[in-house]
C-alpha positions in Angstrom: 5.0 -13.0 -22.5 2.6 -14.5 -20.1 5.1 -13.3 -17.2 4.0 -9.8 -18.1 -0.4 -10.5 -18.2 -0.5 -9.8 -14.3 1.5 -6.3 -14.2 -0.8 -5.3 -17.3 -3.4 -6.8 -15.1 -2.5 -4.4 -12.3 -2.1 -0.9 -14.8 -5.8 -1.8 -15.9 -6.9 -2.5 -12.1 -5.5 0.6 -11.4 -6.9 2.4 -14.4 -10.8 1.5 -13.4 -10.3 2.1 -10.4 -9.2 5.9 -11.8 -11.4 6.2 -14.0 -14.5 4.8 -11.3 -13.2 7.6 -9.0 -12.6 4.8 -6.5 -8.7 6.4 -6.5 -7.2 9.6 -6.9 -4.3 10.3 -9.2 -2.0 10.0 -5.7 -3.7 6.3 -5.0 -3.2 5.3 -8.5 0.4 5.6 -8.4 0.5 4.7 -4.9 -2.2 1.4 -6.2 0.5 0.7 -9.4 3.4 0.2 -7.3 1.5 -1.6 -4.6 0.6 -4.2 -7.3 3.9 -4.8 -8.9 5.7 -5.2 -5.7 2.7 -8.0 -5.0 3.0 -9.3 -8.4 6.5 -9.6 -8.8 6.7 -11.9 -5.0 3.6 -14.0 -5.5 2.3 -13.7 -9.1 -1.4 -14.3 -10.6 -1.9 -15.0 -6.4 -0.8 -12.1 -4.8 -3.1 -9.9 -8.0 -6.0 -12.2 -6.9 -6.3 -11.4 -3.4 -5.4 -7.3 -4.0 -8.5 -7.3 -6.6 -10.6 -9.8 -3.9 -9.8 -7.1 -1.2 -10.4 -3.8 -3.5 -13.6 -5.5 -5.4 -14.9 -5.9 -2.2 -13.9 -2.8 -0.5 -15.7 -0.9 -3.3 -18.3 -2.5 -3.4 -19.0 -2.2 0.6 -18.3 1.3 0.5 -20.9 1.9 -2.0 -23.2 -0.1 -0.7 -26.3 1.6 0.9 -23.5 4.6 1.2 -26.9 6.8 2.4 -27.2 5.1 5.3 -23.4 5.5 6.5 -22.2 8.9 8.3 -20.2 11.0 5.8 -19.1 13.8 7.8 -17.2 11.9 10.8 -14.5 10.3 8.7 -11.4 12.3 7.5 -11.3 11.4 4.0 -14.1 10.1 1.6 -14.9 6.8 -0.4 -12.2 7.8 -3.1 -8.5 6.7 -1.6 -5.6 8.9 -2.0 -2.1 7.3 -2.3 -1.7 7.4 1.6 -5.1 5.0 1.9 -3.5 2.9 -0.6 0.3 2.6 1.3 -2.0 2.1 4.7 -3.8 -0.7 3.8 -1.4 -2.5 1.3 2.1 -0.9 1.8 3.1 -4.1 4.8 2.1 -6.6 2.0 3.9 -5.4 -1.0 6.7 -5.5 1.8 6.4 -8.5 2.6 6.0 -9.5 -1.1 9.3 -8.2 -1.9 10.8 -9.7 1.2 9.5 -13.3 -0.1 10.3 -12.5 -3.6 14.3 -12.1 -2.0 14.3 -14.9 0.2 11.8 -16.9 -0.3 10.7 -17.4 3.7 7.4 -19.2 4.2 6.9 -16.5 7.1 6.7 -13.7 4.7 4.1 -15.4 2.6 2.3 -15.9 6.1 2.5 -12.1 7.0 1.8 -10.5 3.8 -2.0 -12.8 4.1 -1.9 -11.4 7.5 -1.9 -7.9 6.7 -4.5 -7.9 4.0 -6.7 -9.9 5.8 -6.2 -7.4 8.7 -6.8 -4.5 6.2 -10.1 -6.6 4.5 -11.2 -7.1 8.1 -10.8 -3.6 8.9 -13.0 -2.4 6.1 -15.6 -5.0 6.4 -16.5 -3.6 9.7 -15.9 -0.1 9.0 -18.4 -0.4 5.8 -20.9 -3.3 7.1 -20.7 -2.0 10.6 -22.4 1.3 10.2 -25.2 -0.7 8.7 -26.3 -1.5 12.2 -29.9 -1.0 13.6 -28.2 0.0 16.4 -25.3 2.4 17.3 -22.4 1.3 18.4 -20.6 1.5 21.4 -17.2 3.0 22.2 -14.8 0.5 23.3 -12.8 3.4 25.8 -15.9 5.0 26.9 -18.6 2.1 26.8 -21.2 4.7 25.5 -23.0 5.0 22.3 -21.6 7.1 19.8 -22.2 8.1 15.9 -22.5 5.3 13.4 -18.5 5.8 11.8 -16.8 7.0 15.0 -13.3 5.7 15.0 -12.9 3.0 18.0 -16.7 1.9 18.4 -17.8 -1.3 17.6 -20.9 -3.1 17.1 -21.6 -6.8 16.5 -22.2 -6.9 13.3 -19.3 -5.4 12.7 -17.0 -7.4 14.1 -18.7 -10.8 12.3 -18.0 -8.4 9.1 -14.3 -8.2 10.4 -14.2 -11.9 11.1 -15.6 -13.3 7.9 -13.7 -10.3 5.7 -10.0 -11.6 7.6 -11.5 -15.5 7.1 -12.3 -14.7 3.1 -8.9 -13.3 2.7 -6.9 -16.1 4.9 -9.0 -19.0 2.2 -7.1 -17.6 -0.7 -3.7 -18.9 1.4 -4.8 -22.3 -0.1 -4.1 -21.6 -3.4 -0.2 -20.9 -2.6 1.9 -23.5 -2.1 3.5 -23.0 1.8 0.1 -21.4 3.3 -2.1 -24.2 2.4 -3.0 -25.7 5.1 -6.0 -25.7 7.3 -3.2 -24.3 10.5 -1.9 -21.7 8.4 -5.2 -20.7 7.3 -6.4 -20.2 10.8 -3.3 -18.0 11.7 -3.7 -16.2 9.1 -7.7 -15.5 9.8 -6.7 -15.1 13.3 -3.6 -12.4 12.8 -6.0 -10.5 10.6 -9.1 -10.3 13.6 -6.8 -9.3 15.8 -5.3 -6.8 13.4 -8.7 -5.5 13.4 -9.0 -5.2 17.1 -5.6 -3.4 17.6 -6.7 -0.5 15.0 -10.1 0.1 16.9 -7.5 0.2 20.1 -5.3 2.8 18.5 -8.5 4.4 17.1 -9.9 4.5 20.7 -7.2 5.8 22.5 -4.7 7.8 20.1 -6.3 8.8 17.0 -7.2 12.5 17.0 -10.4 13.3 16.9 -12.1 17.0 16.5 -15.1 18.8 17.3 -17.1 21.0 15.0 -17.6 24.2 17.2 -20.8 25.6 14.8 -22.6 22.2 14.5 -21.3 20.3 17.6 -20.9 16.8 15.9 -17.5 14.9 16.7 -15.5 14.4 13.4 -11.8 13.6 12.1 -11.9 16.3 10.1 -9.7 19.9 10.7 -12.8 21.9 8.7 -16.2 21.0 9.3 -19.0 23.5 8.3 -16.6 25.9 6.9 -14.3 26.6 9.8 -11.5 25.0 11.5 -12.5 22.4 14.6 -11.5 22.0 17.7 -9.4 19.4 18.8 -10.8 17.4 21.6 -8.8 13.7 22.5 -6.2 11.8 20.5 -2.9 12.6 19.2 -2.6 15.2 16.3 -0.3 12.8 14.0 -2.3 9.7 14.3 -4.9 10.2 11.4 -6.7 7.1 10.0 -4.0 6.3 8.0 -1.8 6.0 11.0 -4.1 3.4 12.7 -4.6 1.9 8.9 -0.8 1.2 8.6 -1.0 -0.4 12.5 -3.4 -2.5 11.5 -2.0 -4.3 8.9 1.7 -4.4 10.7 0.3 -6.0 14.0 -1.2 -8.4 12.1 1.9 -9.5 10.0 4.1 -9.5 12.9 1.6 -11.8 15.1 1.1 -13.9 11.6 4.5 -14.2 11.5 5.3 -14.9 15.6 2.8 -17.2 15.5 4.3 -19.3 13.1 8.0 -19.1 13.8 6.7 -21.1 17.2 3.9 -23.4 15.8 5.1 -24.4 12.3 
């Protein structure tokens, strides 16, 4: 009976996160079979760090959401089932990978890859919260608060702490708890982080609204189609998403083949 409390934990995670509009019907499927997969490779752990990482995520993005640019990013606060597979997809992955063979590495990478995905929302929610714009890591010029590949520094202490919180939680589970495995962990995430502002930078499309002028991620924007202006048309957010949180499992895991 008590092997069953944290899947019923996860369809009532799921279902508040439905009912709070923080998931669309796509992302609560998408959010259910995320969960199990965690659940069923690393138990009442694995559900503690999803709900740490989607407490906090919705809590950040509603945080002084007035402040934050609405119109750049492709998709809104409420996560589709593509949002969901992009930021937790690699660790139910990896969950079912260590629930088959039980490899220390695959504990180590599925961390990674929500710390990565935790880091990457920190900054993208905390970031735009900035006095001052940030700057575009491809063109070294200020750009909108939201822009996809600008940084800023607070962002990127949001990103470090966020990939840090995450990595602590290894110390409840029995072959990640160790201060080493901790900072690989904290460390795969950060750099995670840094790859999908790369990818973001350099590849992700990005349009321009030809009525209003503003640069946005968006194929409609003031009731008309944009104009495509850099990037590649397939890499969407998700896209960069997804290459966060595999870069940062595969480092993880690197990382530790040679060290540990």
């Amino acid at each position: 009976m008590l092997a069953v409390l944290p899947y019923v934990g996860v369809l009532l995670l799921a279902i508040y996160a439905k009912l709070a509009k923080k998931l669309t019907a796509s992302g609560t499927i998408a959010a259910i079979f995320v969960g199990f997969a965690i659940t069923w490779g690393f138990g009442w752990i694995g559900l503690l760090t999803l709900g740490l990482f989607f407490f906090s995520s919705s809590f950040l993005s509603s945080f002084k959401q007035h402040l934050k640019e609405d119109d750049i990013n492709e998709k809104g606060s409420t996560r589709d089932g593509m949002q969901v597979l992009a930021n937790g997809g690699v660790a139910a992955v990896m969950s079912v990978l260590y629930g088959v063979f039980l490899s220390p590495l695959y504990a180590i990478g599925f961390f990674a890859s929500l710390a990565a995905a935790n880091a990457d929302t920190w900054a993208s929610e905390i970031g735009p919260l900035s006095k001052k714009r940030p700057v575009h890591i491809a063109t070294c010029k200020r750009v909108d608060k939201g822009t996809s590949g600008a940084i800023s520094t607070l962002g990127t202490f949001a990103a470090l702490v966020g990939s840090f919180v995450i990595a602590c939680i290894g110390l409840l589970f029995d072959v990640t708890n160790s201060l080493l495995m901790i900072i690989i962990i904290a460390i795969s995430g950060f750099v995670g982080n840094v790859m999908d502002t790369l990818i973001g930078a350099y590849s992700q499309v990005l349009y321009r609204c030809n009525r209003c002028r503003m640069n946005t991620e968006r194929k409609i924007h003031c009731g008309s189609r944009t104009e495509q202006i850099r990037g590649l048309k397939w890499v969407n957010n998700d896209i960069v998403n997804m290459s966060c949180t595999i870069s940062a499992a595969i480092i993880a895991m690197i990382i530790a083949w040679f060290i540990v």
